[in-house]
C-alpha positions in Angstrom: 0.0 0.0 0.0 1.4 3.5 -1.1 1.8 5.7 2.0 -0.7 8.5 1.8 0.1 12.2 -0.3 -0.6 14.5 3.0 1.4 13.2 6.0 1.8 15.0 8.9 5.0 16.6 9.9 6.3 14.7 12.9 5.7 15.9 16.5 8.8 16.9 18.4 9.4 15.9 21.8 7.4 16.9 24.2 10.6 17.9 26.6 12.0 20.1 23.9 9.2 22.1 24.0 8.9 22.3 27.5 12.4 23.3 27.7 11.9 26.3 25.2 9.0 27.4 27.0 11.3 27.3 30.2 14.0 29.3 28.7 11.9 31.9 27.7 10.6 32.3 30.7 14.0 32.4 32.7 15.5 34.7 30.1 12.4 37.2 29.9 12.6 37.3 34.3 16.1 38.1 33.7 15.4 40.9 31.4 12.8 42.3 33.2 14.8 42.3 36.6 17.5 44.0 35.0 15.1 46.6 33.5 14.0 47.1 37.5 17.4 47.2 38.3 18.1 50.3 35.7 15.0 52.4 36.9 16.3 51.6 40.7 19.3 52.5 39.7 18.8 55.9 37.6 15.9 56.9 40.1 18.7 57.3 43.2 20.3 60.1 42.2 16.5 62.1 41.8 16.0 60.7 44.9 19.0 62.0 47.1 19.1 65.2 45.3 14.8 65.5 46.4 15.6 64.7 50.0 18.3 67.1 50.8 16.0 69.6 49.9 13.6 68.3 51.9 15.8 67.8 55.1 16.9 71.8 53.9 13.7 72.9 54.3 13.0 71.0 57.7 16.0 72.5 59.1 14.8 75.9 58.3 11.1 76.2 58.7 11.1 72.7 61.7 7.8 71.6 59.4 7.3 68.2 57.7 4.5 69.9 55.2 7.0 72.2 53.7 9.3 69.8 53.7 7.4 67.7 51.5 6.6 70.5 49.0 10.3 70.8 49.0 10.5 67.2 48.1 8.2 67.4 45.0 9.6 70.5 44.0 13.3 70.3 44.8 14.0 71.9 41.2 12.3 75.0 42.5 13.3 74.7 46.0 17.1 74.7 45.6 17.4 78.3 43.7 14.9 79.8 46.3 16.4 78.5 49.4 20.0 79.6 48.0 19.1 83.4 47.2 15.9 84.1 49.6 16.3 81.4 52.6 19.8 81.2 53.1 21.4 83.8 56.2 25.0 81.8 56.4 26.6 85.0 54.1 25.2 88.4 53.8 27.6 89.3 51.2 26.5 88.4 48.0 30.0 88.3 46.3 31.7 86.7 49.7 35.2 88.0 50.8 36.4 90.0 54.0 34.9 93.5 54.4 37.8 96.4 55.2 
């Protein structure tokens, strides 16, 4: 008897695929811990630069809600604090007076 004119292609393994599908699923958790590990990474800076403006602003008006607007706004808060806030010189071009 002639062997039929459509045949199926065969089946792989079954393990094979289970090993692809376990690749792919170790290699995407890798990818996307990595891609948490960027955003941690690149959001430190922002963060330290945020909190000393914050801990800025505590130390000068001693309350947390300003110190959280200073927080959000530490873009704004840094300019403000060095040429309205700050008392630690009076001379605006420093130096000894005679």
């Amino acid at each position: 008897m002639p062997a039929p004119a459509n045949t199926p292609p065969p089946i792989p393994p079954a393990i094979k695929k289970e090993e692809k599908v376990v690749t792919n699923v170790v290699s995407s958790t890798i990818s996307t811990g990595l891609i948490v590990l960027w955003v941690l990474v690149g959001l430190l800076p922002w963060f330290v630069y945020s909190y000393g403006a914050a801990k800025l602003s505590y130390a000068k008006f001693g309350s947390v809600g300003w110190s959280i607007l200073a927080f959000i706004f530490s873009t704004f808060y840094y300019p403000y604090y060095a040429y309205f806030l700050d008392t630690s010189s009076t001379n605006i071009f420093g130096g000894r007076r005679r």
